[in-house]
C-alpha positions in Angstrom: 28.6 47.4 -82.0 27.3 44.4 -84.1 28.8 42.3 -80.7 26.6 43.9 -78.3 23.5 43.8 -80.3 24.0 39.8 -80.6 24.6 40.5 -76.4 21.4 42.0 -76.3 19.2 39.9 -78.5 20.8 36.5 -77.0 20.1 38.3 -73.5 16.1 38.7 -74.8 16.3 35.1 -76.3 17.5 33.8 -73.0 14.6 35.9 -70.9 11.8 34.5 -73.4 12.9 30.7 -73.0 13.4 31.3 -69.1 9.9 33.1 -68.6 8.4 30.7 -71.0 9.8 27.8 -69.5 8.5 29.2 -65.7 4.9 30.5 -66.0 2.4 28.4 -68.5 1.2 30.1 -71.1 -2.3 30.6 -69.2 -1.7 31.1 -65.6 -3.9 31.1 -62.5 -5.0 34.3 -61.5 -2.3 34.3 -58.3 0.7 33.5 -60.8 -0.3 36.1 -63.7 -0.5 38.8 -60.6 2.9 37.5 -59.5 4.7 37.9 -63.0 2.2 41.2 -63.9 3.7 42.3 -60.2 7.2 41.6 -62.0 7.2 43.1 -64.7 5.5 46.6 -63.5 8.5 46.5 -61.2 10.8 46.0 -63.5 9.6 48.4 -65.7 9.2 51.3 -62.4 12.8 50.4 -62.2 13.6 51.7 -66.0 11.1 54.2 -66.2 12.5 56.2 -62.7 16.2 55.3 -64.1 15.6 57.3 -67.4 13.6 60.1 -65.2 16.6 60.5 -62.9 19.6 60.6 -66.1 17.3 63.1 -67.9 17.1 65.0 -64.7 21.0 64.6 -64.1 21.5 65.6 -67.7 19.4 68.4 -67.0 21.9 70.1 -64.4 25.0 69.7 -66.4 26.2 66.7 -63.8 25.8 63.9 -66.8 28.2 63.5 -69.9 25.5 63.4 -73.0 27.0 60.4 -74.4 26.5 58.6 -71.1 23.1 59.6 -70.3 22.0 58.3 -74.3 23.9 54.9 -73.6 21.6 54.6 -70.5 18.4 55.4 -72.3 19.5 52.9 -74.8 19.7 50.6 -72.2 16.5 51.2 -70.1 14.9 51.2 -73.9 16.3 47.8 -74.6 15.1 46.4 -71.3 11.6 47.8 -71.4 11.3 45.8 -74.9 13.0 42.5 -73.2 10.3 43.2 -70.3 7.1 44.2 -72.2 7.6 41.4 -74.7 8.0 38.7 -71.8 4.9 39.8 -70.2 2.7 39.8 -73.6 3.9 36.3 -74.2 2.2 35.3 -71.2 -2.0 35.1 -71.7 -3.8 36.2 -69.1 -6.7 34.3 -67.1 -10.1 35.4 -68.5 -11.1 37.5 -65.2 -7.6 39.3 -65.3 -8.2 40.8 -68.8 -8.4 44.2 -66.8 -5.4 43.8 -65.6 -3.5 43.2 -68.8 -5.0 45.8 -70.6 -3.6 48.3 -68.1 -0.6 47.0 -67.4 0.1 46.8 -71.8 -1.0 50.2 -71.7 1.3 51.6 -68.7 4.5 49.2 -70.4 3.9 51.1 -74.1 3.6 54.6 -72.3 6.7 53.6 -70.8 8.6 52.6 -74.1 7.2 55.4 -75.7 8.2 58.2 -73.3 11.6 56.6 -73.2 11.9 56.9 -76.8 10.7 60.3 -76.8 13.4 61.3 -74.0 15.9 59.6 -75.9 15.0 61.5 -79.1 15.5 64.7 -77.7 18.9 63.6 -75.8 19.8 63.1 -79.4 18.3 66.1 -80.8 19.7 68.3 -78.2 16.5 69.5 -77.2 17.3 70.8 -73.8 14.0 72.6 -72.9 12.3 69.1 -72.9 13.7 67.2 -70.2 11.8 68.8 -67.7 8.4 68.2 -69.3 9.6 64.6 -70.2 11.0 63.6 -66.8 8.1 65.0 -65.3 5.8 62.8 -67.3 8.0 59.8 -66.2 7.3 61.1 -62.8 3.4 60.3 -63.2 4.4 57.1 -65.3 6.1 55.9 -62.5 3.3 56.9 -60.0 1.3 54.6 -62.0 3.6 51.7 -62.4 4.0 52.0 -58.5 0.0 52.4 -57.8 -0.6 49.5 -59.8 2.1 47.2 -58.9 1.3 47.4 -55.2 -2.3 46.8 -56.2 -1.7 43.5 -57.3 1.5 42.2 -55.5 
């Protein structure tokens, strides 16, 4: 266990030299929409995953330990993504767009957690609710990604 956490955090390390190595820390307006683009995608990607395991869950076709090791991983990868992005300021006319985008990035860690938490709890008659508000989350993600890539 104490091996993959190191995994995990070296993997985040890495990702935060790597994005601040690539994109200043104030970007132009067309790289910020670029890396915003990136990073919604990325977190569409996470968000739909832990919608489809809760849903797979749901219909008995998921083992429960497997479906809370992928949470735990769309969880981890959410964090690695939405601390990237806030590391990166935006230009002064794109404040609209950070502000929504850190909005849509904590709904999305927080839902996760909240699936996760009742994976854990055994809390069966949630799932549906939960995936369907990933459902809308992801909607989002999707309308506002496209909006800007």
């Amino acid at each position: 266990m104490r091996r993959r956490a190191g995994a995990e955090l070296a993997a985040g390390l890495l990702a935060s030299v790597l994005v601040a190595g690539c994109v200043p820390a104030t970007p132009d307006d067309a790289t910020y929409e670029d890396r915003t683009a990136q990073t919604l995608g990325g977190a569409l990607s996470e968000v739909a995953t832990v919608q489809k395991t809760l849903e797979t869950l749901h219909q008995g076709k998921m083992f429960r330990p497997t479906a809370i090791v992928q949470l735990r991983n769309s969880a981890s990868s959410l964090d690695t993504n939405a601390g990237a992005y806030n590391e990166v300021h935006p230009p002064p006319d794109l404040d609209w767009l950070y502000k929504k985008t850190d909005t849509l990035l904590t709904q999305a860690q927080d839902t996760t957690n909240q699936a996760a938490l009742a994976i854990e709890r055994h809390q069966v008659d949630q799932y549906p609710k939960i995936a369907k508000d990933l459902g809308k989350l992801a909607d989002q993600l999707d309308k506002l990604e496209t909006k800007v890539s």
